[in-house]
C-alpha positions in Angstrom: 0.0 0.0 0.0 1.2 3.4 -0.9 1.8 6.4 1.5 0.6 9.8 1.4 3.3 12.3 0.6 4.1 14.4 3.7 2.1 17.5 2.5 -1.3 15.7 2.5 -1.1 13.7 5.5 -3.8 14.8 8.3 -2.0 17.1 10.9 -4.4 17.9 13.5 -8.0 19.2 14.1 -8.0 22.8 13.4 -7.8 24.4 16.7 -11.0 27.0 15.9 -12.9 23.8 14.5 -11.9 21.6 17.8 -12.8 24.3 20.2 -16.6 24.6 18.3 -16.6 20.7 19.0 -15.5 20.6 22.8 -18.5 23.2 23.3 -21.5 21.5 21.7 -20.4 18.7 23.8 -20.5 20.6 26.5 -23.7 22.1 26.0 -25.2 19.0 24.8 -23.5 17.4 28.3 -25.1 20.2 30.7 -28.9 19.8 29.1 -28.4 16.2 29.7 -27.0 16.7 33.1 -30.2 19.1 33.8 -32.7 16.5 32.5 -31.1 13.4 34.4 -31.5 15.7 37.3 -35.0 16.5 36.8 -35.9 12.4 36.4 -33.6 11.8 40.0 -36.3 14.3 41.4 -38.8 12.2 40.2 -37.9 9.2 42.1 -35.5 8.0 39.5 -32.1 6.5 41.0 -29.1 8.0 40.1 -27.5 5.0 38.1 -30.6 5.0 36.9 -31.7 8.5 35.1 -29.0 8.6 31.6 -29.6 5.3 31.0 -33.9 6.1 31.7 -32.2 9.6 28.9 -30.9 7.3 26.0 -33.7 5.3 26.2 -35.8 8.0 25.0 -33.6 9.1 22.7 -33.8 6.1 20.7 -37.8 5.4 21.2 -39.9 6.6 18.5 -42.1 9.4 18.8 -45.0 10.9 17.0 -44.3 14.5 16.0 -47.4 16.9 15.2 -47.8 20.1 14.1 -50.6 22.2 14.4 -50.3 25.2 12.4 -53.7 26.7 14.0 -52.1 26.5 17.2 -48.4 27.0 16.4 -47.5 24.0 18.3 -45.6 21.1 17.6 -46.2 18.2 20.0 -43.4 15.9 20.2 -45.6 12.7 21.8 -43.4 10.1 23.6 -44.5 6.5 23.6 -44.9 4.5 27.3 -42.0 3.0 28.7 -42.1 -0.8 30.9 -43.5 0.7 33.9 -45.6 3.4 35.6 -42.5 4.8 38.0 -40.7 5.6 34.8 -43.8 7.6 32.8 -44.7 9.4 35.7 -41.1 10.3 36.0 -40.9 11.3 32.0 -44.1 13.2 32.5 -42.7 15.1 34.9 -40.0 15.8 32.6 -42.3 16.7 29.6 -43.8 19.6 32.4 -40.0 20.9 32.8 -39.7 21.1 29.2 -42.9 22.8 28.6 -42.4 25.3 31.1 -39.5 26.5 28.9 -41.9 27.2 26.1 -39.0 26.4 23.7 -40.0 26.9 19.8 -38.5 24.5 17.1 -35.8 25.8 15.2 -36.2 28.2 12.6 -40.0 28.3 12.7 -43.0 30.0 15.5 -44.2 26.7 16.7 -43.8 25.9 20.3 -42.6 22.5 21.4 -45.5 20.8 23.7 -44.1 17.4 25.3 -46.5 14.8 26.0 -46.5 11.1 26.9 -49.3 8.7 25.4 -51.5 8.9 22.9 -51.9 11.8 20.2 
């Protein structure tokens, strides 16, 4: 197998690129952080509340907008047991108290668990 010349071999993240990086991870580490602590107040152990996190994550949901309303209702399926939904339902509450609006658009993100 042949070598890259010198000249074209990678060198090393571009420092102004790299520090970008480090601080969406670290953003995306704190909102995390503030969710997981938001399930432990819902009765959620600690070792518990990221795994309870990436479990959502990678659950569908059913994502509805209502253009009347300028909402968009993101609408989380049931987990295994009660103790967990009542702890992601309190969750959905924090996250609608923050009356965050998707991206780019003027429709408010509504959080709900269950059916449409």
């Amino acid at each position: 197998m042949e070598e890259l010349p010198e000249a074209d071999k990678f060198q090393q993240l571009c420092v102004k690129n790299k520090y970008l990086i480090d601080n969406i991870k670290m953003i995306a580490y704190r909102a995390e952080t503030s969710m997981a602590n938001i399930l432990r107040n819902s009765g959620i152990a600690s070792d518990e509340a990221r795994g309870l996190l990436q479990a959502i994550y990678t659950r569908d949901a059913d994502l509805i907008p209502d253009q009347k309303n300028n909402t968009l209702i993101v609408c989380l399926h049931h987990m295994a047991n009660k103790r967990t939904d009542n702890a992601i339902l309190k969750l959905c509450d924090e996250l609608n108290a923050t009356e965050t609006h998707f991206p780019r658009t003027n429709l408010k993100l509504i959080f709900k668990l269950g059916s449409k």
